[in-house]
N, C-alpha and C positions, 0 to 999 in steps of 0.2 A: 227072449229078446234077440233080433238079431245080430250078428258079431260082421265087422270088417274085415276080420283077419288082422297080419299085424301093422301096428301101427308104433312110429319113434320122436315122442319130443326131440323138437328141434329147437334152433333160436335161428331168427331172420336178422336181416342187415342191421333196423334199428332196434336191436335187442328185443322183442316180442317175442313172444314163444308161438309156436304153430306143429301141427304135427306132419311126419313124410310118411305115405302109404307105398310100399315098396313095391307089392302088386301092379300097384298102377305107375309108379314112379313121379306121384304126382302131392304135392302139399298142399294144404290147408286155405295156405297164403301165401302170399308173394314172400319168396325166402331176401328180396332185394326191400324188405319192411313190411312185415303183416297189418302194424295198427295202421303205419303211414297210406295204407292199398285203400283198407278198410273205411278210414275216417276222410276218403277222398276221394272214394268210390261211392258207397253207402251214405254216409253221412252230408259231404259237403252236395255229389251231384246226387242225391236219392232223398234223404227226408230234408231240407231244406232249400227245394224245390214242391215240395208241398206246402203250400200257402192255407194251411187250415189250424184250428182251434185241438182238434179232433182226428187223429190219424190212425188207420187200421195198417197191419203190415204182414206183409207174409213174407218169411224168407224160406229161400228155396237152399239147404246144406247149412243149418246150425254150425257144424264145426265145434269150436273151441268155446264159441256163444260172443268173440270179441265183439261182432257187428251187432249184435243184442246190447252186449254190454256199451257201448259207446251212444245209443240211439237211448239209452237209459239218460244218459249224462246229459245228452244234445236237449234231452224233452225238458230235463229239470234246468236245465240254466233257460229255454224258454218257455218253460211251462206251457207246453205241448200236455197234450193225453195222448196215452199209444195204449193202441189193442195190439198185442203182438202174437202171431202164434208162426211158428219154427217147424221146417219141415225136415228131418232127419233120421232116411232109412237107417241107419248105423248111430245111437247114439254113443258119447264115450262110457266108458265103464267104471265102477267106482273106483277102481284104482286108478285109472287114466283122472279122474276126475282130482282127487286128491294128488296126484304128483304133478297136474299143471298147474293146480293151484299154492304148491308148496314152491312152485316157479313165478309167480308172479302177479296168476291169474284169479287169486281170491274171490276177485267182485264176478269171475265169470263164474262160478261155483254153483251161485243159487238157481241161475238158469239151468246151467246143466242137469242137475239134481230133481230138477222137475219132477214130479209125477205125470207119466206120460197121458197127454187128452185131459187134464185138469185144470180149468184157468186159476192161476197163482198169482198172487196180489204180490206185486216184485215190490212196489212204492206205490205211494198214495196216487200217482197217477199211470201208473202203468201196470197191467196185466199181459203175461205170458202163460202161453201155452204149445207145448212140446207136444208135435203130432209125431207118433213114429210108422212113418208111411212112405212108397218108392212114389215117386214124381212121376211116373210113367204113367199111374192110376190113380192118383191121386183127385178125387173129387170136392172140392171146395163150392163155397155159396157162391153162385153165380153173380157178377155186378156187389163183392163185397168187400175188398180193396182196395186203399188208395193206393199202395206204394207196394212193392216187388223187390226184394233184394235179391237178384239169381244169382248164388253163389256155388253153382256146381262147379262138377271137377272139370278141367277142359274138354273143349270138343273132343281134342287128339288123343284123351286118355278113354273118354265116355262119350261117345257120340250118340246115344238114344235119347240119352239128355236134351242135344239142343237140336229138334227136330220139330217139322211144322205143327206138328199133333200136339207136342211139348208146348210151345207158344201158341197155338189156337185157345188150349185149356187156359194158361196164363192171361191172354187176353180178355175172357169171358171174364176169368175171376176178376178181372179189375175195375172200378166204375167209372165211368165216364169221367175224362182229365184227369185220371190215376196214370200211373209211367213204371214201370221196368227198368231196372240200371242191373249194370252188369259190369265186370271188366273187361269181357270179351269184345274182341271190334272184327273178328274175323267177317269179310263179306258175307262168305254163305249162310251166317250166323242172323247177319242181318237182311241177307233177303231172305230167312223163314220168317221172322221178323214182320215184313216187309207184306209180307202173301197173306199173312192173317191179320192185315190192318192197321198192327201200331205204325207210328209216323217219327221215323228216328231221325236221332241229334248224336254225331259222331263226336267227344269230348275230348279235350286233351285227358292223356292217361295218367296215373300216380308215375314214381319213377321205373325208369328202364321199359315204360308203355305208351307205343306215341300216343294212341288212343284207347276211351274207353265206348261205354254206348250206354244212351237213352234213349227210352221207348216211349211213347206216349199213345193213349187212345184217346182220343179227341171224340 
């Protein structure tokens, strides 16, 4: 398996836990509220702009598994189905696993723990599956997506990340009126965006971000 190097529980503004990678200098989540980033980014402008019965999802950076965990909760309060499968070069390790969850994070435990590439029946309507593979190469079913959670590290830390190649792929994988949410609003972010066809909606941000971004392929 491969390792990230080191990695240090933290706690964000409203008490969430999230982790700092020091290498990069860069966390998990918004250290200004991780759930609040998450359940406002992902959740309010990402699966609840999908108007279906039936939701497929790809997140791009598992993490901690919070945006998993929360899209759990959103399905069963409206009985949603979600295929979920999680894309994470670096998963956490079991001891990372067991001390975020002796912090708070319990319900993210079962995702994390995953057996990697195996669908796992989380709840009666939801399946996940932990791919451990780099977003660079990453090959997925073409047109089999509805929803996109891009959760990489910033441009400023990891820039191969969010590059036209990056979104072309992303694009294909998604199926017609499927959309890409992200936090990121940088321009050049969204004219890669932009050149490979999705058709964006610039969003107010969680807090201390004017904006977020929505993608859509039409």
């Amino acid at each position: 398996m491969p390792t990230a190097g080191e990695r240090y529980i933290t706690q964000s503004a409203d008490g969430s836990t999230t982790l700092w990678v020091p290498s990069l200098d860069e966390h998990y989540h918004s250290i200004h509220g991780a759930l609040t980033e998450s359940q406002h980014v992902f959740i309010e402008a990402g699966l609840k702009a999908i108007d279906k019965a039936t939701v497929r999802i790809l997140e791009v950076g598992l993490g901690t598994a919070l945006n998993a965990r929360l899209t759990l909760e959103q399905a069963q309060q409206d009985g949603t189905i979600i295929e979920y499968d999680a894309l994470e070069k670096f998963p956490l390790t079991e001891e990372e696993i067991k001390a975020v969850g002796l912090l708070g994070m319990s319900k993210e435990t079962r995702f994390l723990s995953a057996t990697p590439g195996a669908i796992t029946q989380i709840a009666e309507q939801f399946t996940f599956r932990l791919l451990v593979e780099d977003l660079k190469t990453f090959k997925g079913e073409h047109g089999s997506y509805d929803l996109i959670y891009f959760d990489a590290f910033a441009p400023s830390a990891q820039p191969e990340l969010w590059t036209d190649a990056v979104f072309e792929n992303m694009y294909g994988l998604l199926k017609p009126g499927g959309a890409l949410v992200t936090y990121c609003a940088k321009g050049v972010v969204k004219r890669s965006m932009k050149a490979v066809g999705f058709e964006i909606e610039a969003l107010p941000g969680p807090p201390r971000k004017r904006e977020m971004t929505r993608a859509w392929k039409r």
